[in-house]
C-alpha positions in Angstrom: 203.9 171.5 73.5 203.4 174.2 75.8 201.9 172.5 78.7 203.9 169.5 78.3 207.0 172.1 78.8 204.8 173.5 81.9 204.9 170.3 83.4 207.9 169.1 83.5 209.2 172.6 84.6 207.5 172.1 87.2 208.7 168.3 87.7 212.3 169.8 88.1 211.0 171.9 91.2 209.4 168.9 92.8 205.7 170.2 92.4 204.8 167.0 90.3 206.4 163.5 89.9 207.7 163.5 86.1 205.8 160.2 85.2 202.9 161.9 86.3 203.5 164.4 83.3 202.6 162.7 80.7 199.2 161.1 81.6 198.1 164.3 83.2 199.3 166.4 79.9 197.4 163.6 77.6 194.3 163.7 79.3 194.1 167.6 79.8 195.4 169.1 77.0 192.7 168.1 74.0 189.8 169.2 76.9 191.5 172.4 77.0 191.4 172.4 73.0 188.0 171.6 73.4 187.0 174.2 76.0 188.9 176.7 73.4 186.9 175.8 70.5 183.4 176.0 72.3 184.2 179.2 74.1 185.8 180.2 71.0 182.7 179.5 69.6 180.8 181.3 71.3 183.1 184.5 71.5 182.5 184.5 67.7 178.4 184.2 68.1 179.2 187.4 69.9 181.0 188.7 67.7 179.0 188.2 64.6 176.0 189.7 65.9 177.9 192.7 67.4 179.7 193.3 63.8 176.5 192.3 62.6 173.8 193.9 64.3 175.1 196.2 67.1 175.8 196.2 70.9 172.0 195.3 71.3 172.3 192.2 69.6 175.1 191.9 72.3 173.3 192.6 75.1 170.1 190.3 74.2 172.3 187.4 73.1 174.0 188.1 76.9 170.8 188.2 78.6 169.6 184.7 76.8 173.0 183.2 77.2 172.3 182.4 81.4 169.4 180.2 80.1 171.0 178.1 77.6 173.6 177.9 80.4 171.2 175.4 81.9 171.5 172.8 79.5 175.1 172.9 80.7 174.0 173.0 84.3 172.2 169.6 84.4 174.9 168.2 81.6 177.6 168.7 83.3 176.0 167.6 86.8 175.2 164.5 85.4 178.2 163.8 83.8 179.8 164.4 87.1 178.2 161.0 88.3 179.2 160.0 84.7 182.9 160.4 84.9 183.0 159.0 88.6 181.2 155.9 87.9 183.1 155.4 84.3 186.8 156.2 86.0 186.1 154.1 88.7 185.1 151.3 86.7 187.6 151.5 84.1 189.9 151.7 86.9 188.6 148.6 88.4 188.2 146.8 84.7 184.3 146.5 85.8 183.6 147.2 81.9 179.6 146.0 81.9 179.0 148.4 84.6 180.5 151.0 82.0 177.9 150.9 79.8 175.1 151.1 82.4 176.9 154.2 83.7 176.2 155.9 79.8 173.0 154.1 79.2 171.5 155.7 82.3 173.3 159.1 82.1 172.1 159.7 78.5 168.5 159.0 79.4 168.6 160.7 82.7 169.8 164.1 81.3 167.0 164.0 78.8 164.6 164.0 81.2 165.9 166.5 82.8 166.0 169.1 80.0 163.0 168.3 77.9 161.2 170.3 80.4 163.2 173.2 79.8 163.0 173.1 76.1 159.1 173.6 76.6 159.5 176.5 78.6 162.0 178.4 76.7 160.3 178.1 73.5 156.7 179.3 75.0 157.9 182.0 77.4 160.8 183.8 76.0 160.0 187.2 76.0 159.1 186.8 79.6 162.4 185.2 80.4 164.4 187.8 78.8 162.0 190.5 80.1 162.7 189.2 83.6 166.4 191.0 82.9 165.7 193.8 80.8 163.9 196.5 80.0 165.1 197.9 77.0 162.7 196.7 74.0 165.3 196.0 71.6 167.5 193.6 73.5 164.7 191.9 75.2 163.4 191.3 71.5 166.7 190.3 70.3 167.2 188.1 73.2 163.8 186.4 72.7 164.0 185.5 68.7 167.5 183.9 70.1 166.6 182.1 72.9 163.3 180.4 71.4 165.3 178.6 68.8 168.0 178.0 71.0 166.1 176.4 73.5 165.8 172.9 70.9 169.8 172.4 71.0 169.4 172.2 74.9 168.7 168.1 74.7 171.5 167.8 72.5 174.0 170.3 74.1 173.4 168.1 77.6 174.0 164.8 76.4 177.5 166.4 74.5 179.0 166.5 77.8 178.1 163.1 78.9 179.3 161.6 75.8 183.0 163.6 76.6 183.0 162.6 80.2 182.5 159.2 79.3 185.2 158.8 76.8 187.5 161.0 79.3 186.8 158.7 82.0 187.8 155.9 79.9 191.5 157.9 79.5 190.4 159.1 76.1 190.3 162.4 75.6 191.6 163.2 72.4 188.3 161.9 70.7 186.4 164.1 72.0 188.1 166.9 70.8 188.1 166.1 67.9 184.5 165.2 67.9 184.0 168.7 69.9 186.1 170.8 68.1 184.5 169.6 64.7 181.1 171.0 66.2 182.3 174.3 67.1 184.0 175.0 63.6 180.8 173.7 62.0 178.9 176.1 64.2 181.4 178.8 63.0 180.6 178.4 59.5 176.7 177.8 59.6 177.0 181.3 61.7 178.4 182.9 58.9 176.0 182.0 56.6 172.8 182.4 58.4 174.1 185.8 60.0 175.8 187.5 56.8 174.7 185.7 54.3 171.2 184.6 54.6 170.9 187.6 56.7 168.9 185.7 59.4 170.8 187.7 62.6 170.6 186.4 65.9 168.1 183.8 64.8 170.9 182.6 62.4 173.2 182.4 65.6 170.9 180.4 67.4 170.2 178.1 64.5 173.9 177.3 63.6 174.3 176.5 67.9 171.5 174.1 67.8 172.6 173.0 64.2 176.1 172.2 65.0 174.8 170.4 68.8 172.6 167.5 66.7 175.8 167.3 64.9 178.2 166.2 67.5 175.6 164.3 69.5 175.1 161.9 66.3 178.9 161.8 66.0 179.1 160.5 69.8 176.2 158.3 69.4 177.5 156.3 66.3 180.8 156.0 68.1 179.8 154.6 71.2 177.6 152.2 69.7 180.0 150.8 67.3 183.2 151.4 69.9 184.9 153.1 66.8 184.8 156.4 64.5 186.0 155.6 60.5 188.0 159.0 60.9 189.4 159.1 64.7 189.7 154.9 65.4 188.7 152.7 68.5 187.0 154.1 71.3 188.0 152.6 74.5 184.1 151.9 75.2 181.6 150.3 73.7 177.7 150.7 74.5 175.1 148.3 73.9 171.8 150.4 73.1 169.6 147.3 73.6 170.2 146.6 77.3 168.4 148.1 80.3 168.8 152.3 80.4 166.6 152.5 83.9 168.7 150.8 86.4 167.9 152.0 89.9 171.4 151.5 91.4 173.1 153.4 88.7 170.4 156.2 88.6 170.7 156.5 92.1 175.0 156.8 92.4 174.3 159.8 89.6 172.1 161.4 91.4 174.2 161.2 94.3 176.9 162.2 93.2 175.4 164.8 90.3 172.7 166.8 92.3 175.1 168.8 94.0 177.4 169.6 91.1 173.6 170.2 89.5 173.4 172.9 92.7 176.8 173.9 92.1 176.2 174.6 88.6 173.2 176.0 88.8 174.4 178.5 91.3 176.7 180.0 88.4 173.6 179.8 86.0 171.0 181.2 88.0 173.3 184.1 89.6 173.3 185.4 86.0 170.0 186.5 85.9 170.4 188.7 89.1 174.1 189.5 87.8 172.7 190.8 84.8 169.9 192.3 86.1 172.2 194.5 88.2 174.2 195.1 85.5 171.7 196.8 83.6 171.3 199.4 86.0 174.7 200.6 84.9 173.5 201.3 81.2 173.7 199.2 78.0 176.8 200.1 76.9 178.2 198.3 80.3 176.2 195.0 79.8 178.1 195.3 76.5 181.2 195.3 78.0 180.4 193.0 80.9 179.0 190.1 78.2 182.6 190.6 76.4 184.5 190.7 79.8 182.4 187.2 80.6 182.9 185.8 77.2 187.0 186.6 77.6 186.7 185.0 81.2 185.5 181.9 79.4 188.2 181.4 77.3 190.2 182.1 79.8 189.0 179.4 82.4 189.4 176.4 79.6 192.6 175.4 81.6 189.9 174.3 84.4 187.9 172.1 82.0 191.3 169.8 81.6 193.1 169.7 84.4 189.5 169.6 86.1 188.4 166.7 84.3 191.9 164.9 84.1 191.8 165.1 87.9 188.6 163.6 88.1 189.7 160.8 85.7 193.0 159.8 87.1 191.8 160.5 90.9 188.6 158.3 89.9 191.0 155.5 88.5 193.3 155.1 91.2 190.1 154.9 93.6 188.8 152.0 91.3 192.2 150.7 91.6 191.6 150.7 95.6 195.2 153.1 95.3 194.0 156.1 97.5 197.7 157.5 97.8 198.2 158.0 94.4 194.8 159.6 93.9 195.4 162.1 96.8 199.1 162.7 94.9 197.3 163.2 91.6 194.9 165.6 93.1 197.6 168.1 94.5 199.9 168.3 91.3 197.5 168.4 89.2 196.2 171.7 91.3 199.8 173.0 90.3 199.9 172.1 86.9 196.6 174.3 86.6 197.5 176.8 88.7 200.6 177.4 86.1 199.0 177.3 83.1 196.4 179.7 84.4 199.1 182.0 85.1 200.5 182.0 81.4 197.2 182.4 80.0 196.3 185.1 82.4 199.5 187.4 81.5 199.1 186.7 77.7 195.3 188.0 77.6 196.3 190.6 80.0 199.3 192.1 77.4 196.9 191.8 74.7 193.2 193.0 76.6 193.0 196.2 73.9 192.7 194.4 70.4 190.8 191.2 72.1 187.9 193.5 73.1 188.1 195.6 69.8 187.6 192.4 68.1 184.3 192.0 69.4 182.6 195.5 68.7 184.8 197.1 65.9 185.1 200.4 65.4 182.8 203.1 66.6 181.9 201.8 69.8 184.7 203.8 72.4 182.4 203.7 75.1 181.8 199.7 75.3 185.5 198.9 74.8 186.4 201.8 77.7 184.6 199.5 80.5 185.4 196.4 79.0 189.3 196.5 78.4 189.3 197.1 83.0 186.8 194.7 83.4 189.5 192.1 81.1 192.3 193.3 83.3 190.1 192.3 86.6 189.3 189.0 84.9 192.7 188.0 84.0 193.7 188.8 88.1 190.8 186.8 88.8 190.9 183.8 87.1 194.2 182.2 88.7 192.3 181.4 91.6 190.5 178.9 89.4 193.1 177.0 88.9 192.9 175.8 92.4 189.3 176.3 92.1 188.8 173.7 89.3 191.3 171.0 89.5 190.6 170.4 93.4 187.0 170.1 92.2 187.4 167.8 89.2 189.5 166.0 92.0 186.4 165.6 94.8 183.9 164.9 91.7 185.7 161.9 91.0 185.2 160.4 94.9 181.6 162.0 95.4 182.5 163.9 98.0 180.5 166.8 95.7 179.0 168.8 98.4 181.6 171.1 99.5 182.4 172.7 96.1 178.6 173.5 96.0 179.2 174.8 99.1 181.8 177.5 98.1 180.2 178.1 95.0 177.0 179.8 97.0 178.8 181.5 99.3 181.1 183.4 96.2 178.8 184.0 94.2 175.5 184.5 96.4 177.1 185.7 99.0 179.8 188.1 97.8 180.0 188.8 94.1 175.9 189.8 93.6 175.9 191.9 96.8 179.7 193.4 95.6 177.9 194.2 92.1 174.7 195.7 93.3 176.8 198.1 95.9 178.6 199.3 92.8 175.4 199.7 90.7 173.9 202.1 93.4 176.9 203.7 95.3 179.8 205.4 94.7 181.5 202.0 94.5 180.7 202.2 90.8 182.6 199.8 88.4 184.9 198.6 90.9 182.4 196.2 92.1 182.3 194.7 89.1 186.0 194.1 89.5 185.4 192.3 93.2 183.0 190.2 92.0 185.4 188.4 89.7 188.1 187.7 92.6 184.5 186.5 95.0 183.3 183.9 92.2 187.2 182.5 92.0 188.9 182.8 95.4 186.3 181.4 97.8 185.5 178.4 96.0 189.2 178.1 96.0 189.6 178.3 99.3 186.8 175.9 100.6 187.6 173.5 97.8 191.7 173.5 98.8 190.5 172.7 102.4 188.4 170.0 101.9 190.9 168.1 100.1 193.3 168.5 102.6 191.1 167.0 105.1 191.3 163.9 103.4 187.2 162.9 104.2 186.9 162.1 100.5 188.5 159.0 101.1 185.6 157.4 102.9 183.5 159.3 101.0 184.5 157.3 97.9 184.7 153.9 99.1 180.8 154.0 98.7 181.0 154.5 95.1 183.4 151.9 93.8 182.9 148.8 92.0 183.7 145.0 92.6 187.2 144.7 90.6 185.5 142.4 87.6 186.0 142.5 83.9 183.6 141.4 81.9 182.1 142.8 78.6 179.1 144.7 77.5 
């Protein structure tokens, strides 16, 4: 396997321990699958209504895409407190506080997002009309986002339900679980976009479709610790006990309001992002929503080796080991940083026919702008491999702040200003380029030097368990 060969590469230069390898390369490896087939996934939505329907289709889908971000937003800031608490107390063999950790995550995210599912359905032409004036996208992006807006629930407790296995050091069931959503998605797109001829309704449909579809799959494992077709899972949830546990609620919301903040810093800079964007003319939201989509695929390497940090870090730290979760922390920043490099120079040789994939033939204009804006992403993106993995690393002691932290001042701070210079001043398109390096190196920076201080340490010894097994 490639990364297994990246790893112990980099074991023979001393940049990781070689028995550190293996459970780094086990934990990482079917996330990064995972992060493949949903990206993937949603590279082919794009797709498939660009072949479809046209680069309008493109642009509305883009323009609705930074809302259904949110359902990832609170998901994944939840299971932030999810994979800390679970780690921990897997680390700790505190297994009844486990399933208090899931109970209360599950219910907490959908409370969060039911709210949103209201809105979205009743306001969408307002939403997308907030980004874009041109009548056919906004109408495009509304028909999309108002069916959409159901999977939200069900997209939101998807991540909690892969955290919590993760942090449990399973991480192949969930990819499999994962993966078998996104090819189901695949195929119900086809046949509601081509051959029902439902367009980007049919798109939205097979998303929401194909989210139900893994959240039952979770569901039924966790409660019966076992899946007839993947085997034991190495927790087991007890649906009938208490879900509102005030202790429990309040370490999640510790720890997930800021990675909340720091998602929703990525989500809601879309709207501006795109927003400025427009001003440069549809067929360069086209090519920005590809370039975006390609940067996606290309930052999967951060959703392993970001959430194996935060699992193995999180361990140790239940183990009361804070040497070897500071050691895990580093090299698995190199791992990442490596495999981000390979994937980088691979998309970067190949940058023509990826982006002529999404638009086909006829559209010279669209894959002009987008095959630079590829190159810019692919420069970009190596920075998140620090960027990630230091992050995954601080999630798992609650030290959560400082990530948000960088996150604002990239994005907020740099990357919108950078884009709006180019949108109205001879800066042009190469702003579009800065803002890529902006939303990767400074969160790399501030994320490296908070690690290096070493204040997570204290940090964490707030959030972990008495060391007692028991069942649940």
């Amino acid at each position: 396997m490639l990364i297994l060969a990246v790893g112990v590469g980099l074991s023979r230069i001393g940049l990781v321990e070689r028995d550190r390898v293996q459970p780094i390369v086990d934990l990482a490896w079917p996330r990064i699958v995972t992060g493949l087939a949903r990206m993937s996934k949603s590279a082919v939505d794009v797709a498939m209504v660009g072949v479809g329907i046209g680069s309008a289709a493109i642009a509305g889908v883009g323009f609705a895409s930074p809302f259904w971000g949110l359902a990832f937003t609170i998901g994944g800031g939840v299971g932030a407190g999810t994979i800390a608490l679970v780690s921990q107390r897997f680390g700790a063999e505190a297994y009844l506080r486990m399933g208090q950790a899931v109970r209360s995550s599950v219910v907490l995210v959908i409370l969060l997002t039911l709210p949103i599912v209201a809105v979205f359905w009743l306001f969408p032409e307002y939403l997308i009309g907030l980004l874009s004036n041109d009548p056919e996208a906004t109408r495009l992006g509304s028909a999309y986002l108002r069916v959409l807006a159901f999977g939200i629930p069900f997209a939101g407790v998807n991540l909690i339900g892969g955290r919590i296995l993760i942090g449990a050091d399973d991480a192949w069931s969930p990819m499999v679980i994962r993966a078998g959503g996104a090819v189901t998605n695949v195929v119900l797109n086809a046949v509601f976009i081509f051959g029902l001829q439902f367009g980007v309704v049919g798109a939205a449909l097979g998303t929401v479709l194909s989210n139900v579809f893994v959240t039952v799959t979770f569901v039924i494992g966790l409660i019966n610790g076992r899946l007839p077709w993947i085997g034991s899972f190495p927790i087991y949830v007890d649906p009938d006990r208490t879900y509102f546990e005030q202790e429990t609620i309040g370490d999640l919301l510790g720890i997930g309001l800021p990675v909340i903040g720091r998602n929703m810093v990525r989500s809601v800079a879309r709207f501006p992002m795109l927003a400025i964007v427009g001003l440069f003319g549809p067929s360069v939201v086209a090519a920005y929503v590809i370039s975006r989509r390609i940067w996606g695929l290309l930052n999967t390497p951060g959703w392993g080796f970001g959430l194996a940090a935060s699992s193995l870090v999180g361990q140790a730290l239940g183990d009361g080991d804070e040497r070897t979760a500071e050691a895990y922390g580093w090299e698995i920043m190199h791992f990442s940083v490596a495999t981000y490099v390979l994937a980088a120079v691979l998309v970067f040789v190949f940058a023509d026919p990826i982006v002529a994939a999404f638009v086909g033939d006829g559209n010279e204009t669209t894959v002009s702008v987008a095959v630079p804006l590829v190159y810019a992403a692919c420069a970009a993106i190596v920075a998140q491999g620090i960027n990630r993995s230091i992050a995954g690393a601080l999630d798992a002691t609650g030290d959560t702040r400082w990530p948000f932290y960088g996150r604002v001042l990239g994005i907020f701070g740099i990357a919108i200003p950078v884009t709006y210079l180019g949108a109205t001043t001879t800066l042009g398109i190469v702003g579009l380029y800065l803002a890529y390096f902006a939303e990767s190196v400074v969160p790399a920076a501030i994320n490296y030097y908070r690690f290096q201080t070493g204040k997570w340490r204290s940090i964490s010894r707030g959030y972990r368990p008495a060391s007692v097994s028991d069942g649940d």
